[in-house]
Backbone bond lengths (Angstrom), bond angles and torsions (degrees), N, CA, C in turn:
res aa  C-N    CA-C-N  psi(-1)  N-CA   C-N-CA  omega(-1)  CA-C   N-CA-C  phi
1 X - - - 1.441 - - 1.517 108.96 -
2 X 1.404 125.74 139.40 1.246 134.00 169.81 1.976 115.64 -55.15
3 X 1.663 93.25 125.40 1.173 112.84 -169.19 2.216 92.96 -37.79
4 X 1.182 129.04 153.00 1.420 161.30 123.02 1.525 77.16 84.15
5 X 1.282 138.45 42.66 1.612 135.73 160.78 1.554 98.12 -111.23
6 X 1.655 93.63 136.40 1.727 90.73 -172.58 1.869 90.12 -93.90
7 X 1.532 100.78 175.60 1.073 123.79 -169.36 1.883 115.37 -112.01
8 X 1.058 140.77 120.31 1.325 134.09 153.31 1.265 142.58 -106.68
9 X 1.480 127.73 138.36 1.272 142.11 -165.11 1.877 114.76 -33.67
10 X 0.991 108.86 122.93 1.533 95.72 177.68 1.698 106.52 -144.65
11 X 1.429 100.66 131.25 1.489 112.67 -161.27 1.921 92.77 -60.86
12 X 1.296 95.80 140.58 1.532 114.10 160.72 1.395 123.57 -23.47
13 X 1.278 105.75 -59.33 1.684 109.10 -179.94 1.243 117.64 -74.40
14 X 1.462 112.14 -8.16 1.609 115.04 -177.59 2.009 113.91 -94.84
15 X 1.361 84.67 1.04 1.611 101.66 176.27 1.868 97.60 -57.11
16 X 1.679 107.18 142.31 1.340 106.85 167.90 1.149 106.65 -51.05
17 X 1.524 117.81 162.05 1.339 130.59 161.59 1.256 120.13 -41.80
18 X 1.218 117.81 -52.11 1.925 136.82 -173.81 1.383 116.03 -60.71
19 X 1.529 106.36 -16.52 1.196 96.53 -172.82 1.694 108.05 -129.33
20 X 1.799 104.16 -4.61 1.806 100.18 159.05 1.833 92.69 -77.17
21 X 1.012 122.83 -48.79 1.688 109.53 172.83 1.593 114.43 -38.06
22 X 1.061 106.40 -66.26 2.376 95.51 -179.75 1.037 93.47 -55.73
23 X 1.576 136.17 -56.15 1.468 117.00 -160.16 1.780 127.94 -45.19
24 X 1.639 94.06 -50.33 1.514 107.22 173.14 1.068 126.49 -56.83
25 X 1.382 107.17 -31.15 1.651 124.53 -162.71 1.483 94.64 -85.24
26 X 1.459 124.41 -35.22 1.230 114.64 -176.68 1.298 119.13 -87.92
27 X 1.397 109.15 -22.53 1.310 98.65 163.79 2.007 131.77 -76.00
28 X 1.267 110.69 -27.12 1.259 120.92 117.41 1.120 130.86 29.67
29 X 1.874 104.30 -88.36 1.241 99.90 -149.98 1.721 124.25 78.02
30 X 1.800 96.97 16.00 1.705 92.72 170.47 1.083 129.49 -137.89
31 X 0.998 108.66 101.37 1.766 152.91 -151.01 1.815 86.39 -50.65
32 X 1.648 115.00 -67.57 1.378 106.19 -158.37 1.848 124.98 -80.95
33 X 1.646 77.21 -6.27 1.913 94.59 167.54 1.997 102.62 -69.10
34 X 1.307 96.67 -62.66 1.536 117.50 -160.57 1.723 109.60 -56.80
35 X 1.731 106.29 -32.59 1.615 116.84 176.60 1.952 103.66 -56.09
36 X 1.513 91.42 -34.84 1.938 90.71 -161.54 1.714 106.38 -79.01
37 X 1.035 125.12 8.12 1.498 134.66 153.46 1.079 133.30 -107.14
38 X 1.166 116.02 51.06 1.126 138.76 -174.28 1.660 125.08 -155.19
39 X 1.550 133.63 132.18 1.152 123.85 -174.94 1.691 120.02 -62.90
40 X 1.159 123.14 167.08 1.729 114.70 172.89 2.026 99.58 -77.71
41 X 1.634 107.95 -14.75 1.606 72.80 166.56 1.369 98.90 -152.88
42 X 2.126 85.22 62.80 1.433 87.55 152.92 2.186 128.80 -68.40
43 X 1.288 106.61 -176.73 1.766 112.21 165.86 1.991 95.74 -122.84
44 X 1.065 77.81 155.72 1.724 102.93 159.42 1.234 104.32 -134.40
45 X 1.396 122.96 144.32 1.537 135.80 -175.49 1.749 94.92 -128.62
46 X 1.141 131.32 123.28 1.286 121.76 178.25 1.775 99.97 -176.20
47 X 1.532 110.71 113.44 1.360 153.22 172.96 1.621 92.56 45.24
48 X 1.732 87.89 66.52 1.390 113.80 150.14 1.850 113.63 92.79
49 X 1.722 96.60 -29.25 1.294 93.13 156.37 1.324 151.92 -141.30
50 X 1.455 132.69 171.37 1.398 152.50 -132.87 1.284 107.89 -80.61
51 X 1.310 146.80 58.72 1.716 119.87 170.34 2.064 109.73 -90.71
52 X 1.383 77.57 129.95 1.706 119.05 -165.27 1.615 96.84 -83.97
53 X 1.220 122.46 111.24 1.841 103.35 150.21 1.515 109.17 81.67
54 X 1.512 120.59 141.54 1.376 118.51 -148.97 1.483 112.79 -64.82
55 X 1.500 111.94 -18.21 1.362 104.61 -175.19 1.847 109.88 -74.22
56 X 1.383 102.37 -39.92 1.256 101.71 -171.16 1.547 106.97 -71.90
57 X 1.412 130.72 -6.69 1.912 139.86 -168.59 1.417 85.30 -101.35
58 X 1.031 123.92 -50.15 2.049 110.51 171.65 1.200 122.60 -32.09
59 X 1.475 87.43 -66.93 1.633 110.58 -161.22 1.512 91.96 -79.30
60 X 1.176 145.08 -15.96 1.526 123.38 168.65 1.970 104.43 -99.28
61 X 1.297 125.61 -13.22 1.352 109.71 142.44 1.119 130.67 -66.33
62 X 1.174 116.60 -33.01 1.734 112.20 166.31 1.507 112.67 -52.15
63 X 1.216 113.06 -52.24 1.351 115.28 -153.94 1.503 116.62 -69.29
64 X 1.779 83.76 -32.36 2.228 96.39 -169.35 1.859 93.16 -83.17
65 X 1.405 125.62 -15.10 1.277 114.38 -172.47 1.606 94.40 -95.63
66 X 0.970 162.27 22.32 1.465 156.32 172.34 1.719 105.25 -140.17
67 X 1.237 126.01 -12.02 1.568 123.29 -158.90 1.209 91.96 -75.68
68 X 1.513 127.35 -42.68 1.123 107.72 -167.28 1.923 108.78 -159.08
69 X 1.091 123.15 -177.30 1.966 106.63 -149.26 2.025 74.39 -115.38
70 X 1.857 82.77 131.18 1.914 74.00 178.52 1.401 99.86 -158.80
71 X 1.605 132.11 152.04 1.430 119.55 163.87 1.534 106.09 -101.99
72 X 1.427 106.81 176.57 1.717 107.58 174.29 1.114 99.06 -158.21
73 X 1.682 92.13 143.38 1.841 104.39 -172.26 1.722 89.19 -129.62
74 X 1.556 91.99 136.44 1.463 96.82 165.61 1.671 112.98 -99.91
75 X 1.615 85.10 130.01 1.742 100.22 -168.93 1.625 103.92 -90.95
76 X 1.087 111.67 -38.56 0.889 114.07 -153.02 1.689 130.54 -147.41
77 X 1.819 147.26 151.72 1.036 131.80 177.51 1.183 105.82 -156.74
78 X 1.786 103.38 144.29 2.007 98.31 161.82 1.677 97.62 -138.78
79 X 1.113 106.21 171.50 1.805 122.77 162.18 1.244 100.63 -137.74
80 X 1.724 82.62 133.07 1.503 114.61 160.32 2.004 119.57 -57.58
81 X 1.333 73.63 -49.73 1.809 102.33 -176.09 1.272 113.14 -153.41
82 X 1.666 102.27 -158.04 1.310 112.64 -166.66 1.529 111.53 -91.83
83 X 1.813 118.99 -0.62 1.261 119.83 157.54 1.420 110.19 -136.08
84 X 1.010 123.78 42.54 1.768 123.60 166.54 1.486 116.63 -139.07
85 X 1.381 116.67 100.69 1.421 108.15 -173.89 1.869 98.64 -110.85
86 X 1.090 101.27 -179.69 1.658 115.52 160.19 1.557 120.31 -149.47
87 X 1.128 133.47 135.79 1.523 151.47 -175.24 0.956 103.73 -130.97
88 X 1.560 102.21 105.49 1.305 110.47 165.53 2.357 118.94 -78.07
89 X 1.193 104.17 124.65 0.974 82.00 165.14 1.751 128.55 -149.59
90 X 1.477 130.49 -160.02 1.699 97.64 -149.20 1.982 71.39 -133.69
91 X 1.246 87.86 146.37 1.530 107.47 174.65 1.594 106.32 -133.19
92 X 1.335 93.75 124.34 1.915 119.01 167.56 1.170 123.67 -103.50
93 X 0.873 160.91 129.62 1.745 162.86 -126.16 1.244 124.21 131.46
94 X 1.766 111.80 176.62 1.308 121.63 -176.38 1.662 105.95 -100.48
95 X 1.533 97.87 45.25 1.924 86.29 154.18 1.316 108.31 -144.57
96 X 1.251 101.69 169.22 1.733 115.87 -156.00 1.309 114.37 -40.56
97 X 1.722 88.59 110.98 1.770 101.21 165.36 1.729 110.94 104.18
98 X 1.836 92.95 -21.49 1.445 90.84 152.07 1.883 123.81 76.71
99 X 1.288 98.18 -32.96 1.953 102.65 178.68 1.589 79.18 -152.93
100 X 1.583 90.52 146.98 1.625 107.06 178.09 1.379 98.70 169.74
101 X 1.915 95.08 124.93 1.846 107.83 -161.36 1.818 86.25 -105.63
102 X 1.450 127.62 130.15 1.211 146.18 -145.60 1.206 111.99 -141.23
103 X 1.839 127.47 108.57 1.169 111.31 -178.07 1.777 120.21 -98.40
104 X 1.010 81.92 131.59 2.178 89.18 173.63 1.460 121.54 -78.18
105 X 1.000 126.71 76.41 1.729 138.12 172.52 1.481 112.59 -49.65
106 X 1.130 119.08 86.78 1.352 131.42 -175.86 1.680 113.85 -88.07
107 X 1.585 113.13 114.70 1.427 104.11 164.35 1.580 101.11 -124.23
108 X 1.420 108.23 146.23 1.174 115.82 -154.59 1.630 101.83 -128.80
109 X 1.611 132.82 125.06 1.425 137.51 179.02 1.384 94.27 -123.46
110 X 0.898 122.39 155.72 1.476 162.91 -145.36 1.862 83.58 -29.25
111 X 1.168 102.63 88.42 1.913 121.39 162.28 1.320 111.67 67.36
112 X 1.402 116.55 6.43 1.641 110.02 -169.40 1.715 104.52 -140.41
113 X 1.481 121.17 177.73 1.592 107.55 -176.45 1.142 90.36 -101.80
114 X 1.407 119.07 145.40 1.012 150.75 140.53 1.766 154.44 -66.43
115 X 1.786 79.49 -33.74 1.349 92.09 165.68 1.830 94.35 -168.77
116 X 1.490 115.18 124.35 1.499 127.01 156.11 1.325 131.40 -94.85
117 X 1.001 131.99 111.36 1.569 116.29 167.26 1.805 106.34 -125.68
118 X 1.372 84.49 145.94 1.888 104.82 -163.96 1.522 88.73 -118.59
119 X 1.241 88.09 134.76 1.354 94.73 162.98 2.179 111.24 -174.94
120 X 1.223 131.73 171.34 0.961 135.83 -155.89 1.674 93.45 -71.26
């Protein structure tokens, strides 16, 4: 979300299209659904690091969908605007610590993400 722009609540179903698509897909577990929402030079930012450009958003969907066995519930959402959302959502699994509610910083250019960053 853009630095000192506040954010408001926005029901689940009112989420863009592009991004109930990654959501599902990531919950999923499907890598070649979840790649097609996304720009060719989009970033992902996720626990600290950078993958740049579709090869590197593959290869870190591959990796976060097999690393480790997990469900995810989306709790929660707001927009800034008409391209910055956030979804909050809660992950249960077998990696450290086991429950951890995670927000997805969505900026979105012309229908697709552009840039994600996850973080606690």
């Amino acid at each position: 979300m853009p630095e000192n722009q506040t954010s408001n609540p926005v029901a689940l179903d009112e989420l863009p299209a592009v991004l109930t698509r990654y959501l599902n897909a990531h919950r999923a577990h499907d890598t070649t659904t979840a790649l097609t929402t996304f720009t060719d030079d989009a970033t992902v930012i996720d626990d600290g690091n950078v993958h740049s450009g579709t090869a590197a958003v593959e290869k870190w969907l591959n990796r976060s969908s097999t690393e480790y066995t997990y469900t995810t519930e989306l709790t929660g959402a707001h927009r800034a605007d008409e391209t910055h959302y956030t979804a909050t959502n809660r992950l249960e699994g077998n990696f450290p610590g086991g429950i951890v509610d995670l927000r997805y910083q969505f900026a979105l250019r012309d229908g697709l993400i552009e840039r994600l960053v996850i973080e606690p």
